[in-house]
mmCIF file as gemmi writes it, N, C-alpha and C atoms, coordinates in Angstrom:
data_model
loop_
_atom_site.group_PDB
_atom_site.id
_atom_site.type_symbol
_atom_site.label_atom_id
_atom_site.label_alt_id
_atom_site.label_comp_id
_atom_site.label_asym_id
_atom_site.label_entity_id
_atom_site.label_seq_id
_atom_site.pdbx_PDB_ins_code
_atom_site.Cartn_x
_atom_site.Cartn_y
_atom_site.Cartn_z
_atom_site.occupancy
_atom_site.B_iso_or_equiv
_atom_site.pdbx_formal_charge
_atom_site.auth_seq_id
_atom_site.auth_asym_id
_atom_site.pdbx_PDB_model_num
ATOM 1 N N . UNK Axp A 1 ? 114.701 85.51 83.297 1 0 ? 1 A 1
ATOM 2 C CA . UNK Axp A 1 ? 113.672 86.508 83.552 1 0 ? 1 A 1
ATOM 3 C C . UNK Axp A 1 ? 113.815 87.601 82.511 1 0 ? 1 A 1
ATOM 4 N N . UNK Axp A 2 ? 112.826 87.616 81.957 1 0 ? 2 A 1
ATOM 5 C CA . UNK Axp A 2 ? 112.95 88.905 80.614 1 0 ? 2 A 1
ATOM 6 C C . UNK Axp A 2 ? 112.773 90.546 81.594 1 0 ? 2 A 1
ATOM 7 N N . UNK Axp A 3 ? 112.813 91.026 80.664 1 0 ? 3 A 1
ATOM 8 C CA . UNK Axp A 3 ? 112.957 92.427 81.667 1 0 ? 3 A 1
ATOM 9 C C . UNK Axp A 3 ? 111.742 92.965 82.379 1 0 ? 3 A 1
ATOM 10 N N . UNK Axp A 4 ? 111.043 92.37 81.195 1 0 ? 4 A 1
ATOM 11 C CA . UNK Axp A 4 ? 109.566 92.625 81.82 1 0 ? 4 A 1
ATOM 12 C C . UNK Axp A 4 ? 108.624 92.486 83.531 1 0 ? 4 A 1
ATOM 13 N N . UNK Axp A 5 ? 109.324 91.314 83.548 1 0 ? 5 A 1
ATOM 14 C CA . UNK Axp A 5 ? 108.99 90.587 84.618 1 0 ? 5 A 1
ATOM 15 C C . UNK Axp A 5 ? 110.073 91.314 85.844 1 0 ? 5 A 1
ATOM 16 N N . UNK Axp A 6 ? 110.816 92.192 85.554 1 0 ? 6 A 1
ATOM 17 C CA . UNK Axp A 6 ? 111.842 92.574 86.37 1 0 ? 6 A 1
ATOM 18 C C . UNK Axp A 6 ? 110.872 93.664 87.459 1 0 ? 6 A 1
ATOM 19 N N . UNK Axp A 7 ? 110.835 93.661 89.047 1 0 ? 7 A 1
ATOM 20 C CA . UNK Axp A 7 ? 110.398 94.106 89.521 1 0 ? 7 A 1
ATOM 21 C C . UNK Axp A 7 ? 110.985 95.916 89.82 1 0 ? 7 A 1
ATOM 22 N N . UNK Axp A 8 ? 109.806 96.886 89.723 1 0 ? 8 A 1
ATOM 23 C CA . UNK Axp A 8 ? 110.459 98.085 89.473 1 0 ? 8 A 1
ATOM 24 C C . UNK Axp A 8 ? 109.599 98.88 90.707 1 0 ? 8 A 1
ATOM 25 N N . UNK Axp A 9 ? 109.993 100.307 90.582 1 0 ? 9 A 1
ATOM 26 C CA . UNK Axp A 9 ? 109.551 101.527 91.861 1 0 ? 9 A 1
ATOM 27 C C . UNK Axp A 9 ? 107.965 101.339 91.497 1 0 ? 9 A 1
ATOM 28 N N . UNK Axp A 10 ? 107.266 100.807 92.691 1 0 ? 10 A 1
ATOM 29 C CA . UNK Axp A 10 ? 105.837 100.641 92.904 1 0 ? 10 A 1
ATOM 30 C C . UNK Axp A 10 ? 105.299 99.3 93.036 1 0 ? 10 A 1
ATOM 31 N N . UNK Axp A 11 ? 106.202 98.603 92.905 1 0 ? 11 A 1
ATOM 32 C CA . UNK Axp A 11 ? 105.189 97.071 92.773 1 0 ? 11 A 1
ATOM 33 C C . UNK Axp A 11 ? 105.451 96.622 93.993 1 0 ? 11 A 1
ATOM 34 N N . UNK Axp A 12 ? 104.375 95.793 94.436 1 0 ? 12 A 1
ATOM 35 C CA . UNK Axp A 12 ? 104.475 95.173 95.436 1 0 ? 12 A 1
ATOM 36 C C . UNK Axp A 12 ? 104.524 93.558 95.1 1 0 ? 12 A 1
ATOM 37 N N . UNK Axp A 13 ? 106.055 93.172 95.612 1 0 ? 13 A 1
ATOM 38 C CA . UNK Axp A 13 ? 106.711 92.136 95.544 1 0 ? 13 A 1
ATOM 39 C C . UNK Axp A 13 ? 106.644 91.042 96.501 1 0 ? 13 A 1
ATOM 40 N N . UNK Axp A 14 ? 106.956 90.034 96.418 1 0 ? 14 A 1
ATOM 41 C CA . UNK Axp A 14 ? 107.396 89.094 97.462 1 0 ? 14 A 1
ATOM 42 C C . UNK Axp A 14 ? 109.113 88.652 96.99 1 0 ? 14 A 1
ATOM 43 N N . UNK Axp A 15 ? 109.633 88.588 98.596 1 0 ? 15 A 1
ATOM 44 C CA . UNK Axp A 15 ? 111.243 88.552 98.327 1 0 ? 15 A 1
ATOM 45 C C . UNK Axp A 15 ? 111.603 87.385 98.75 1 0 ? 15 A 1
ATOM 46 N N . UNK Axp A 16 ? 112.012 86.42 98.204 1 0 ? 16 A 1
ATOM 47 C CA . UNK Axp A 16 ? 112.03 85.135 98.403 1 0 ? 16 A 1
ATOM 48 C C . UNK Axp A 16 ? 113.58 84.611 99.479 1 0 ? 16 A 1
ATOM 49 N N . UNK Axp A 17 ? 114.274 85.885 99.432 1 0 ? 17 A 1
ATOM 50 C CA . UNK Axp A 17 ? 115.577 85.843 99.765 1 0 ? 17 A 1
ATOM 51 C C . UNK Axp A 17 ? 115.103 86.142 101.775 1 0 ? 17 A 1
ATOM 52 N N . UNK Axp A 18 ? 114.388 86.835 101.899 1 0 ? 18 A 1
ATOM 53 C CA . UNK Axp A 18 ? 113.637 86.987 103.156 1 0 ? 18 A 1
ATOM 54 C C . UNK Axp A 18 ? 112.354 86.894 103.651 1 0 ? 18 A 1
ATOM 55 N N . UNK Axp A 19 ? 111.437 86.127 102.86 1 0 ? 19 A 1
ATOM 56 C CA . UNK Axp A 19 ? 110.531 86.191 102.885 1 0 ? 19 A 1
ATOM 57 C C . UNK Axp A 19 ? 109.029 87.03 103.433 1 0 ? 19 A 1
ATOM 58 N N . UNK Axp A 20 ? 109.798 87.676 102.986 1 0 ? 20 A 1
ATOM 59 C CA . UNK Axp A 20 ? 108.577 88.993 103.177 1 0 ? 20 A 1
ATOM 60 C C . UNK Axp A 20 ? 108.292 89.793 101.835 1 0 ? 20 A 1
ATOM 61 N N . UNK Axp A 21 ? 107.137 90.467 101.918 1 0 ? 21 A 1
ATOM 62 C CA . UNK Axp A 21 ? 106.098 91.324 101.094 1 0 ? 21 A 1
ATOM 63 C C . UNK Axp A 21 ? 106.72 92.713 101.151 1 0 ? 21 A 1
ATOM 64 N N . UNK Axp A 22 ? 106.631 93.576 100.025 1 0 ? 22 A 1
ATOM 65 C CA . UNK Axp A 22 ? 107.347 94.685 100.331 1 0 ? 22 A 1
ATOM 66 C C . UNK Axp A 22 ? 106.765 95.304 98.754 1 0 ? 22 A 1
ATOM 67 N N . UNK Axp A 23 ? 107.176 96.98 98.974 1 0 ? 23 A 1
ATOM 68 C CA . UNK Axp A 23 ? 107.372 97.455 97.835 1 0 ? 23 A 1
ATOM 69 C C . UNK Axp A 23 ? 108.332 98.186 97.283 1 0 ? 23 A 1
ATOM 70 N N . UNK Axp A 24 ? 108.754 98.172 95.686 1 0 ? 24 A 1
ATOM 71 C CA . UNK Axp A 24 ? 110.291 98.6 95.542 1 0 ? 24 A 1
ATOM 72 C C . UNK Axp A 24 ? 110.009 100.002 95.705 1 0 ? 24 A 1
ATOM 73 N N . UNK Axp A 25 ? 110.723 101.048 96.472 1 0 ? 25 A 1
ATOM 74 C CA . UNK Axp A 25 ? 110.694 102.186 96.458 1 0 ? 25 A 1
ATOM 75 C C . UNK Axp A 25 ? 112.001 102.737 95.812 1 0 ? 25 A 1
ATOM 76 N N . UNK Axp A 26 ? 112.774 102.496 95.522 1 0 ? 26 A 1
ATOM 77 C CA . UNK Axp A 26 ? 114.549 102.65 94.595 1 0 ? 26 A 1
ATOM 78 C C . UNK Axp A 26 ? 114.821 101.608 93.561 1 0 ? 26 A 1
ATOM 79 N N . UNK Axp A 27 ? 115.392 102.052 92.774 1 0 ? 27 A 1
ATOM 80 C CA . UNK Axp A 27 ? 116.182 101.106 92.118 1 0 ? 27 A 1
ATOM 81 C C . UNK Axp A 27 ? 117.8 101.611 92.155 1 0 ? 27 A 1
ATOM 82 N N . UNK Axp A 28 ? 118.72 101.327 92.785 1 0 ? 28 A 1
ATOM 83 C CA . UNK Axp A 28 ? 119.793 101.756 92.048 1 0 ? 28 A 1
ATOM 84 C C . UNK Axp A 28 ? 120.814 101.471 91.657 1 0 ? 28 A 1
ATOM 85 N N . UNK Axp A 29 ? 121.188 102.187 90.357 1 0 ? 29 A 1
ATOM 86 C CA . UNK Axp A 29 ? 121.949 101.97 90.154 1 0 ? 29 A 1
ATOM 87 C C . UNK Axp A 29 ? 122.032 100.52 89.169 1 0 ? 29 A 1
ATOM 88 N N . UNK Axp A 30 ? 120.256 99.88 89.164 1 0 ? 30 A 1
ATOM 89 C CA . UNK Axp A 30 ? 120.228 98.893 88.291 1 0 ? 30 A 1
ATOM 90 C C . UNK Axp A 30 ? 120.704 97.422 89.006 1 0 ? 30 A 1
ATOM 91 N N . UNK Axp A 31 ? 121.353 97.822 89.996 1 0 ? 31 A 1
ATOM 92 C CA . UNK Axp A 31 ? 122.088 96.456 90.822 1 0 ? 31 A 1
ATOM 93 C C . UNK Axp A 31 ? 121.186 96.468 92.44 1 0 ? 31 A 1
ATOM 94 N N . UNK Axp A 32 ? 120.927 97.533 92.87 1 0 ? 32 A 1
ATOM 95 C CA . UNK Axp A 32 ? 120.267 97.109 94.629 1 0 ? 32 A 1
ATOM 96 C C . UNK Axp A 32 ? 118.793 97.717 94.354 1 0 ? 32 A 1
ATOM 97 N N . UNK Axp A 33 ? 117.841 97.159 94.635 1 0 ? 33 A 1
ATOM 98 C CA . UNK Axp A 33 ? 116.692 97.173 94.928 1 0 ? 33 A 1
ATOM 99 C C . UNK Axp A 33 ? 116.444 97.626 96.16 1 0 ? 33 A 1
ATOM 100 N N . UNK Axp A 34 ? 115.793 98.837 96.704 1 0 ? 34 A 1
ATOM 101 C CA . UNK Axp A 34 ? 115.06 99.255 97.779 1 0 ? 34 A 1
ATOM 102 C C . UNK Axp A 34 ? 113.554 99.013 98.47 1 0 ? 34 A 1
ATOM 103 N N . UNK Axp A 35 ? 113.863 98.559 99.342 1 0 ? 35 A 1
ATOM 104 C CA . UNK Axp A 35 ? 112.045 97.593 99.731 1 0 ? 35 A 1
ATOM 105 C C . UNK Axp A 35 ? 112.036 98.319 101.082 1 0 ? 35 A 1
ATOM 106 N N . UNK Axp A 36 ? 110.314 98.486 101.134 1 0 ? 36 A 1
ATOM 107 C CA . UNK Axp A 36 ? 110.103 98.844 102.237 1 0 ? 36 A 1
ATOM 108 C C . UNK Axp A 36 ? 108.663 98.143 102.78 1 0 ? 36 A 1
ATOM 109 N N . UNK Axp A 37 ? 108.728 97.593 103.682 1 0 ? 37 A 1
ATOM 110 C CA . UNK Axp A 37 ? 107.178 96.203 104.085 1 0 ? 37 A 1
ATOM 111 C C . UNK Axp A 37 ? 105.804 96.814 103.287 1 0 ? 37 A 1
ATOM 112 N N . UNK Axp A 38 ? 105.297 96.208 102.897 1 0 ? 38 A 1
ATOM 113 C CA . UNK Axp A 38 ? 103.888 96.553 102.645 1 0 ? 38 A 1
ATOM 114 C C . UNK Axp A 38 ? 102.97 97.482 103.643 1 0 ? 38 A 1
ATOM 115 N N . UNK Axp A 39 ? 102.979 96.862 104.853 1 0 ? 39 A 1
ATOM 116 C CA . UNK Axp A 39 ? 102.719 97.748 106.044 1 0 ? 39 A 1
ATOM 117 C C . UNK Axp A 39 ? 103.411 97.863 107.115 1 0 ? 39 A 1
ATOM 118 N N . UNK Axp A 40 ? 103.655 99.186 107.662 1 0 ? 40 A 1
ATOM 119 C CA . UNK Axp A 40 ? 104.29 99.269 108.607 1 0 ? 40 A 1
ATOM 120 C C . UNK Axp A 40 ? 106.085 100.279 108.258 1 0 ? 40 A 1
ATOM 121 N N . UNK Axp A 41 ? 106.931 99.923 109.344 1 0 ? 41 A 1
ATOM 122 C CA . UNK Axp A 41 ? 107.962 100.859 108.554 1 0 ? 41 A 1
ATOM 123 C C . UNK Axp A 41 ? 109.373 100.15 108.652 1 0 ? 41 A 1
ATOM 124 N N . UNK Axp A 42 ? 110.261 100.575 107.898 1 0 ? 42 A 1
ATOM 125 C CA . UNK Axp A 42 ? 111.823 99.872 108.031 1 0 ? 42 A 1
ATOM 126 C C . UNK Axp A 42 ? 112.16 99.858 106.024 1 0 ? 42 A 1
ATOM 127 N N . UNK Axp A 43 ? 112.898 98.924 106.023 1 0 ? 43 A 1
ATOM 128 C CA . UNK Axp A 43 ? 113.474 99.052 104.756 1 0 ? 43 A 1
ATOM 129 C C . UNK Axp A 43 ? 114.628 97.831 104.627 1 0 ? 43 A 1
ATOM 130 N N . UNK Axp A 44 ? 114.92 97.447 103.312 1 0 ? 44 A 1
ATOM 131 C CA . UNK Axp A 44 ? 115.577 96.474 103.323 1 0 ? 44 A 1
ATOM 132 C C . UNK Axp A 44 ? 115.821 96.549 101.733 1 0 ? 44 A 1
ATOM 133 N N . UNK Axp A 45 ? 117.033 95.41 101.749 1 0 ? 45 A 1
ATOM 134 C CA . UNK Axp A 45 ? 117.95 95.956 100.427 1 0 ? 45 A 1
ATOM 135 C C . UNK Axp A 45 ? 118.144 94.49 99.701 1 0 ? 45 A 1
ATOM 136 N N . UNK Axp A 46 ? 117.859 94.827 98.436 1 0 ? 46 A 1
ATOM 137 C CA . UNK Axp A 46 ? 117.593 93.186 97.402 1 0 ? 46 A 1
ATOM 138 C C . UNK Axp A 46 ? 118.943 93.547 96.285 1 0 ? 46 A 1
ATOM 139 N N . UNK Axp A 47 ? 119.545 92.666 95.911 1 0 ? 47 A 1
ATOM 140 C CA . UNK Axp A 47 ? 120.521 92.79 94.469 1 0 ? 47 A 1
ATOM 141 C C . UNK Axp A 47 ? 120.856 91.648 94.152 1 0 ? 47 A 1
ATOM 142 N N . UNK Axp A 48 ? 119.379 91.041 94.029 1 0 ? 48 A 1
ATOM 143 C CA . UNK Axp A 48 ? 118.849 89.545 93.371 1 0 ? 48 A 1
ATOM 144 C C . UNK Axp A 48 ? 117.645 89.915 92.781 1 0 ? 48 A 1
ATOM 145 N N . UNK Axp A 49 ? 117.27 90.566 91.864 1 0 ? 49 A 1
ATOM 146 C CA . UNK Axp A 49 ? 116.231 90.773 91.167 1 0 ? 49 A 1
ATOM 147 C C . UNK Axp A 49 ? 115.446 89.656 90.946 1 0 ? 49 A 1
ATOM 148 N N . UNK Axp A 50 ? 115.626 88.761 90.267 1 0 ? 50 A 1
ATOM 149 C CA . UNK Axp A 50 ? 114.972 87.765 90.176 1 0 ? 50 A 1
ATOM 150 C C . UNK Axp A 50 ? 114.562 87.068 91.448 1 0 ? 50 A 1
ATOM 151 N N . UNK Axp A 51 ? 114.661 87.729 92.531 1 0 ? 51 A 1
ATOM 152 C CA . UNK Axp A 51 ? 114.157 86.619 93.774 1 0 ? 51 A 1
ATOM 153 C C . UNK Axp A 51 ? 112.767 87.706 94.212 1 0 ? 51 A 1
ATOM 154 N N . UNK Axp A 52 ? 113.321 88.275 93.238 1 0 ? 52 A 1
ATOM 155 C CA . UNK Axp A 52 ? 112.021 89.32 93.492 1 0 ? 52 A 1
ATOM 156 C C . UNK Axp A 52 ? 110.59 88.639 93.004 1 0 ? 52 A 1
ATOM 157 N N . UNK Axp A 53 ? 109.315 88.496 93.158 1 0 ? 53 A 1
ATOM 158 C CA . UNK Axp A 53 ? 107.826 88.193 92.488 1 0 ? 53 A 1
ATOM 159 C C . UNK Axp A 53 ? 107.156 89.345 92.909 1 0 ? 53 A 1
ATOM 160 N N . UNK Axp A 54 ? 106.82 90.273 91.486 1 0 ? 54 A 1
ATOM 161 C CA . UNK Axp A 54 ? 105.944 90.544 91.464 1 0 ? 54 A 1
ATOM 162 C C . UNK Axp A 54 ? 104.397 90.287 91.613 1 0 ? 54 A 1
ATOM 163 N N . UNK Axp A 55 ? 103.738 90.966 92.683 1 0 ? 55 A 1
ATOM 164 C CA . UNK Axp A 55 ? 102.737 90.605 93.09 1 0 ? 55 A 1
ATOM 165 C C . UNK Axp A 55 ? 101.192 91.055 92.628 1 0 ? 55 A 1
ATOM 166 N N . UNK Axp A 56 ? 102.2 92.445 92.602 1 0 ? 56 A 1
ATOM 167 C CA . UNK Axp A 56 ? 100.488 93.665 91.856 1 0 ? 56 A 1
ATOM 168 C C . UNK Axp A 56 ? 101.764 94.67 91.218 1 0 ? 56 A 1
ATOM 169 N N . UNK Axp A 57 ? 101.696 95.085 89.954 1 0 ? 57 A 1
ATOM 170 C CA . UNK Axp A 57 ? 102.216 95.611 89.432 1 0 ? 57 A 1
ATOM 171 C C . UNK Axp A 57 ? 102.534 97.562 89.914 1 0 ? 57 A 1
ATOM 172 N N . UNK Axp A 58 ? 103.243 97.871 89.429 1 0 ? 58 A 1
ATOM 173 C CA . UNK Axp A 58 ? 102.783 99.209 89.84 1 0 ? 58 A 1
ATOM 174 C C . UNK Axp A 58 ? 101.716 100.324 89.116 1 0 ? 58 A 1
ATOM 175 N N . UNK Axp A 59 ? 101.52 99.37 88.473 1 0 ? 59 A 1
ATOM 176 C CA . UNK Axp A 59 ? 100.09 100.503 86.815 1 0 ? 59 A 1
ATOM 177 C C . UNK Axp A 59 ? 98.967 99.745 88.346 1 0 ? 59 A 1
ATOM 178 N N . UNK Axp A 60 ? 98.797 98.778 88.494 1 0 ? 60 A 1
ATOM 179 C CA . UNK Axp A 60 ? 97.446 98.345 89.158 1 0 ? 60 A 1
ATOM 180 C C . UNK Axp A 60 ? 97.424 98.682 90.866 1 0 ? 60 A 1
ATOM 181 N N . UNK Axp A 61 ? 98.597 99.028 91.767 1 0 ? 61 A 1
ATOM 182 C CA . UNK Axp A 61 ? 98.983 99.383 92.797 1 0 ? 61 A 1
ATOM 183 C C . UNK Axp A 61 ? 98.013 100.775 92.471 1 0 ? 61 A 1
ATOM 184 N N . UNK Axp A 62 ? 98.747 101.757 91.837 1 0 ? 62 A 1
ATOM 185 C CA . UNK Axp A 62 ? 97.766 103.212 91.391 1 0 ? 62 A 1
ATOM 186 C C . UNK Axp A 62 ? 96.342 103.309 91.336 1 0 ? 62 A 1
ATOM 187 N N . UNK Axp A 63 ? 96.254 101.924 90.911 1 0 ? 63 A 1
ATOM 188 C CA . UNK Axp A 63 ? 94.686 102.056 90.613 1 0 ? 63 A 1
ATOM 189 C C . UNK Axp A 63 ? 93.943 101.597 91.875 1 0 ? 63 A 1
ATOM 190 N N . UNK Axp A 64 ? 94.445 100.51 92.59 1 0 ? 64 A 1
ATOM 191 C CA . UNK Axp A 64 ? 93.953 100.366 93.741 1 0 ? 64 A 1
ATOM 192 C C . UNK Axp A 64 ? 93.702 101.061 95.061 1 0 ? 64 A 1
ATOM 193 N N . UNK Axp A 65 ? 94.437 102.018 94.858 1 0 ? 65 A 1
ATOM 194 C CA . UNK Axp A 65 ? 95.028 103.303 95.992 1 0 ? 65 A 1
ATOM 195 C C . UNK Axp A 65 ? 93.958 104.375 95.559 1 0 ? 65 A 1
């Protein structure tokens, strides 16, 4: 996965490790990913980047909102 493709604060992802939809709200530290559901509330913790899929970027999340 080039870096590009690396999921960052705003995108709304799919997490393959739990299968659920979410968006990254943290990064830290470069190693744990912070997710919180698309809708609704709670939070949950990724440090498998790559199981991450980006879904809608965060430039197009902005624009949709």
């Amino acid at each position: 996965m080039s870096g590009a493709d690396t999921a960052w604060v705003g995108d709304l992802v799919y997490d393959e490790d739990t299968g659920r939809r979410g968006i990254v709200t943290d990064v830290r530290g470069g190693s744990m990913w912070v997710l919180r559901p698309e809708f609704g509330t709670g939070r949950w913790t990724s440090r498998a980047p790559e199981r991450l899929t980006v879904l809608i970027p965060r430039e197009r999340m902005s624009q949709e909102s």
